[in-house]
N, C-alpha and C positions, 0 to 999 in steps of 0.2 A: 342618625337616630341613636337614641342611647340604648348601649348592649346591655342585655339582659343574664341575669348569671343563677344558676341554679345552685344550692347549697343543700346537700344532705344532709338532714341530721340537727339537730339546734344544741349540741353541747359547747362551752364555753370555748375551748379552744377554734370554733370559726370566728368568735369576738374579733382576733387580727388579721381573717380571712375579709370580715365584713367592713371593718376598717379602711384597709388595703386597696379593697373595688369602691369604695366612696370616696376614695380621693383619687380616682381615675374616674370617678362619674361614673359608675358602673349601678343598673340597676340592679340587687339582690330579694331575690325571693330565695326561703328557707322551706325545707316539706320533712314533717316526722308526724306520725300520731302522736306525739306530746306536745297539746299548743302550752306549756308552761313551762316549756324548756327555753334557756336564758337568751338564748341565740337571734330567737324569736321576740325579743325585744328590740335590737337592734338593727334588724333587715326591712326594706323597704316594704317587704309582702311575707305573709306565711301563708301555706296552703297544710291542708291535713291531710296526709295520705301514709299510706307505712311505707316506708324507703326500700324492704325487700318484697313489695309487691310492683315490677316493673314495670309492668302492663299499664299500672293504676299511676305509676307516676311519668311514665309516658304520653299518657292522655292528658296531663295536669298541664307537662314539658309542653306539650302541641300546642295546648288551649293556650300559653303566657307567650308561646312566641320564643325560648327561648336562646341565645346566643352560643350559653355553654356551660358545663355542668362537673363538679364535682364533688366527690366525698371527704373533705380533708380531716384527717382526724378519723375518722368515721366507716371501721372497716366494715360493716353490715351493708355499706349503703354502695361498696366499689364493683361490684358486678351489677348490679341497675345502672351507675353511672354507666357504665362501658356500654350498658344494654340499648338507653335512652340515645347517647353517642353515634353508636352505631344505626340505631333507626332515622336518626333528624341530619347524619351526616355531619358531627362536631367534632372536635377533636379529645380524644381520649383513646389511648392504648386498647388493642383488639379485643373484643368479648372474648376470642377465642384464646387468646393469652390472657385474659384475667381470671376467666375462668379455671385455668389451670394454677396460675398465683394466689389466689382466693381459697384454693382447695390443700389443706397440709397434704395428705395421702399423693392425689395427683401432680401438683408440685415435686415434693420427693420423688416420683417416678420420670418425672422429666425429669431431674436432673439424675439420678441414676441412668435413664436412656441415653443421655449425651456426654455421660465421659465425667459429670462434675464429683465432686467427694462427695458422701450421701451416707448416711449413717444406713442401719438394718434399719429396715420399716414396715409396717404391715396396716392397713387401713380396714373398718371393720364394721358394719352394723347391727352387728347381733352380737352382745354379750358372753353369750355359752360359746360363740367360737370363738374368740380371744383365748377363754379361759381353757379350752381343751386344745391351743399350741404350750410349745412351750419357749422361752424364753431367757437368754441370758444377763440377766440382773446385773447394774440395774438399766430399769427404763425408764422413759418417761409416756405418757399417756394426756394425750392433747386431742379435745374437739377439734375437727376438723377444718371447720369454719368460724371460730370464735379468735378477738384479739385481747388486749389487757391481761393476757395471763389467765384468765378464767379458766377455771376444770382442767387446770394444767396442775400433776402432781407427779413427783418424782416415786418412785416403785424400785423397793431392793426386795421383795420376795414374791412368790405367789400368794403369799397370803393376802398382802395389800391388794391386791390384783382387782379384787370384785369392786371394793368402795372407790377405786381410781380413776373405773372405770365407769360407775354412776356417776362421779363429779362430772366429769367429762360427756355425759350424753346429757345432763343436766344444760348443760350451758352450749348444748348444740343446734343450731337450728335445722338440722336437716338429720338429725337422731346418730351421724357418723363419728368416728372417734380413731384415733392413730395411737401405735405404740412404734416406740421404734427405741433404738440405743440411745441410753443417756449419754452424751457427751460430757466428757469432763475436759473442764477449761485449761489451758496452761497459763493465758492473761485474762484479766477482766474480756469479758464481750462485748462487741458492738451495737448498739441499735441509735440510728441515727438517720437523717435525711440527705437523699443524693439528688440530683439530675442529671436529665437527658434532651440532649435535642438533637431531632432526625436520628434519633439509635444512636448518639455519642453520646456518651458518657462524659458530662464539660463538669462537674461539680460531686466528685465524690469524697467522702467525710466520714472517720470512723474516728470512735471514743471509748468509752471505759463505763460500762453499765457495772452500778451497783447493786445490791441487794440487803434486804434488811433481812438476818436470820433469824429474830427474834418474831417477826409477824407472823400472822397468820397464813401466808405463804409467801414463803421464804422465795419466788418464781416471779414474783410481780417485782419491775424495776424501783430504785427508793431513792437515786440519785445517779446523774450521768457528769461524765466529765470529760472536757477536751483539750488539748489530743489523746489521742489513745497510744496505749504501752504497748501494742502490738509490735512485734520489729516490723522493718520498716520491709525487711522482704518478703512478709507476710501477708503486709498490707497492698504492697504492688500486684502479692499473686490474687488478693483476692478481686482485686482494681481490674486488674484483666477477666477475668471469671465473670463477676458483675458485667462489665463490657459486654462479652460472650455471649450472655443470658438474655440482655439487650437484644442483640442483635438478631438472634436465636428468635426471638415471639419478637420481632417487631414490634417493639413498643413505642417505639417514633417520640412523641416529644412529652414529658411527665417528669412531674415530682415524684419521689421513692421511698419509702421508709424499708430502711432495710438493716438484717438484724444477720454479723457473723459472727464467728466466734474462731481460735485456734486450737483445736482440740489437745489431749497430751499425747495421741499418737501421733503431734507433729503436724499434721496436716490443716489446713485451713477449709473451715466452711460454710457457706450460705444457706443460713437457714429459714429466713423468711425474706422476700419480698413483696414489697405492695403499692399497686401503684398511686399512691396517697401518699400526702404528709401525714407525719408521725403526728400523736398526740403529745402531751407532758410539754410544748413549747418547743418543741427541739429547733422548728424554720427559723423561730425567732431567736432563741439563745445563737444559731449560727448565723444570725445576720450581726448579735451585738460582738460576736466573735469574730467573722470574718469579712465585714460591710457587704456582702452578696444577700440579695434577699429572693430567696427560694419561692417566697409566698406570691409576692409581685410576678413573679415569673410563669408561677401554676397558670396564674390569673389568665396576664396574658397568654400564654398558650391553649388554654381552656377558649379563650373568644377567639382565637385566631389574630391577636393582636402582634404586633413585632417584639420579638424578644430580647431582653440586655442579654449582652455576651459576659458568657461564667467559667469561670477558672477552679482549678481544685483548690481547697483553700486554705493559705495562709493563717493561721491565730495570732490573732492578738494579744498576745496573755494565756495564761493557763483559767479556764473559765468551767462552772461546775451548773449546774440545775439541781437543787434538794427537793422531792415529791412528798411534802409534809403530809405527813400521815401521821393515824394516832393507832397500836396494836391492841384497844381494846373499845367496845364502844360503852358510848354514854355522854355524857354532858361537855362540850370541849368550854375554856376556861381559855385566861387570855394565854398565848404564845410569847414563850418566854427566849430571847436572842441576846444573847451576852452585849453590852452596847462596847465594848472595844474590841469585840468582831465585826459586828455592824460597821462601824465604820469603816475594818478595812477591808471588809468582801463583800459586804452584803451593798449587790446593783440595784434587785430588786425583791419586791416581799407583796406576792399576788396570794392574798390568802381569800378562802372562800369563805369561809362561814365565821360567827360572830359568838362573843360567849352566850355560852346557854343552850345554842347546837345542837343537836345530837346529832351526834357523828358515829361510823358504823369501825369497825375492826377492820385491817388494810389486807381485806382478800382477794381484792384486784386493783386494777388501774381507777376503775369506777367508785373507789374509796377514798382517792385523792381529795383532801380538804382542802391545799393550796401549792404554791412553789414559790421558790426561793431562787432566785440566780446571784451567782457567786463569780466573784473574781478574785486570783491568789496569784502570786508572785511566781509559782513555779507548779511542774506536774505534783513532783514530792510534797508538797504543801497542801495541795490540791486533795490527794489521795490522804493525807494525816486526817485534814478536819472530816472527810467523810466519813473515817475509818471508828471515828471519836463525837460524832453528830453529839451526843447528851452532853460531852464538855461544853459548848456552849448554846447549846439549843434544846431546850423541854419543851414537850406537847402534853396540856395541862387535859385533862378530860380522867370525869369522875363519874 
């Protein structure tokens, strides 16, 4: 019989999730309260339901029969996944570890409980108590269960303290919000996609997150690049740690999106995992970088199909992903690409919206108007054109 695949969420990036299973004959149904989300054009079924009511997509999952379920892209929707999972008997890492991964506050405390680096932290529901601790500056101040950078602001006084902390319960679904030490980087940071099968860790991948300091927050990624400038013992310690964590919540067999960084006190640290693929492309920019393809792999582990065997991985080239954004909104105007750039980097150019747009100001992930993948001759080359995105690339929007 043909396996049945559940997909949270209808934003563009399950496009290569939904692809992926119809060329394995995989039946896909999508479920989000937005039946006009894009996602939902291309899956065999949509149902309506809200992805963080579990109960209600449980009953959806029974009624379709389905084989296997996940959120790729799509962090609102990975603790239903786990929840669904665990009620129908599918495969997906423990509620009881997603639920701690899913949670920044409780996250931070497991890995504070077991030995791992861990910045100061302190997790919070009420406003007036945040503001009557006190605080060594700066911090940063992050909803507790929100991704794309949302209500994430960096805080160098008590004064900023009260508005940092409204962004952040703003864009919280359960009113909680974390502060804890701002890390400062010694190299670019990582957020990228790993795996795992039966708790090993067979595919793990870090890079070079950028930032655009001119947007509207300056926290939300604006281009990624691979390999990453981490030294390479930094990157082993954190390969083992990841491992660790692994094995630590049995998280048995998943795709990762996972975000470290090396602080300047030297030390390396894990600062978010999830058991999902990243959004922004990233499965796919590492499959045209290292012919491994992560997506294929969710897939089948998701229905309990057999798995291709993965290695950590090799690059092909020095390769980048640009998160075209515009830092003010209003009418976007055609995308202007130097053409003797173009031809020698630019792989691909997925842009979303057409002149005339309006397009919003790039205060999260969810302001993304398209991407760009990039291929350069070297890391150093790699890291010049991002460093210099307006030399040959303007985002026209009036």
């Amino acid at each position: 019989m043909q396996k049945k695949l559940m997909l949270l969420g209808g934003i563009r990036y399950l496009l290569p999730v939904i692809e992926t299973a119809h060329k394995m004959g995989v039946y896909v149904i999508t479920a989000d309260y937005l039946p006009d989300n894009i996602a939902h054009k291309y899956s065999d079924e949509y149902v309506n339901v809200s992805i963080i009511d579990r109960d209600a997509v449980l009953k959806v999952a029974q009624e379709k029969k389905i084989d296997g379920i996940l959120s790729f892209g799509v962090d609102p929707g990975v603790v239903t996944a786990a929840y669904v999972a665990e009620k129908m008997g599918l495969s997906f890492p423990p509620l009881k570890s997603v639920e701690i991964l899913q949670n920044k506050d409780k996250f931070r405390d497991f890995l504070a409980a077991n030995g791992f680096n861990c910045p100061f932290h302190k997790g919070y529901v009420n406003k007036q108590d945040a503001l009557s601790d006190k605080f060594d500056f700066p911090v940063i101040v992050k909803p507790v269960d929100s991704a794309g950078s949302k209500g994430c602001s960096r805080v160098d006084s008590a004064a900023e303290l009260p508005s940092a902390i409204d962004a952040a319960v703003s864009e919280s679904h359960n009113g909680r919000f974390i502060i804890e030490r701002f890390l400062e980087k010694a190299y670019a940071s990582s957020d990228t996609d790993s795996f795992s099968i039966n708790d090993e860790l067979v595919f793990c991948s870090f890079n070079c997150q950028h930032f655009d300091t001119k947007s509207p927050n300056p926290y939300t990624p604006a281009a990624y690049s691979w390999p990453s400038e981490m030294p390479l013992a930094a990157q082993k310690e954190l390969r083992g740690e990841i491992q660790r964590l692994i094995k630590l919540l049995r998280l048995g067999t998943s795709i990762y999106n996972i975000e470290t960084r090396v602080a300047t006190d030297g030390k390396p640290y894990i600062m978010e995992l999830s058991p999902r693929g990243g959004g922004n492309r990233l499965s796919e920019v590492l499959k045209m970088a290292t012919g491994q393809d992560l997506i294929a792999n969710n897939i089948q582990g998701a229905l309990g199909l057999p798995l291709m065997p993965m290695t950590d991985p090799v690059y092909n080239g020095s390769w980048a992903e640009f998160i075209v954004h515009s830092n003010q909104s209003g009418k976007f105007s055609p995308l202007e690409i130097a053409p003797d750039f173009a031809a020698k980097h630019l792989v691909q150019n997925d842009l979303w919206v057409k002149p005339g747009d309006e397009v919003s100001a790039f205060t999260g992930a969810n302001q993304t108007i398209g991407t760009l993948v990039l291929k350069f001759d070297s890391h150093e080359q790699a890291e010049s054109c991002l460093a210099k995105s307006d030399s040959w690339m303007k985002v026209n929007v009036s």
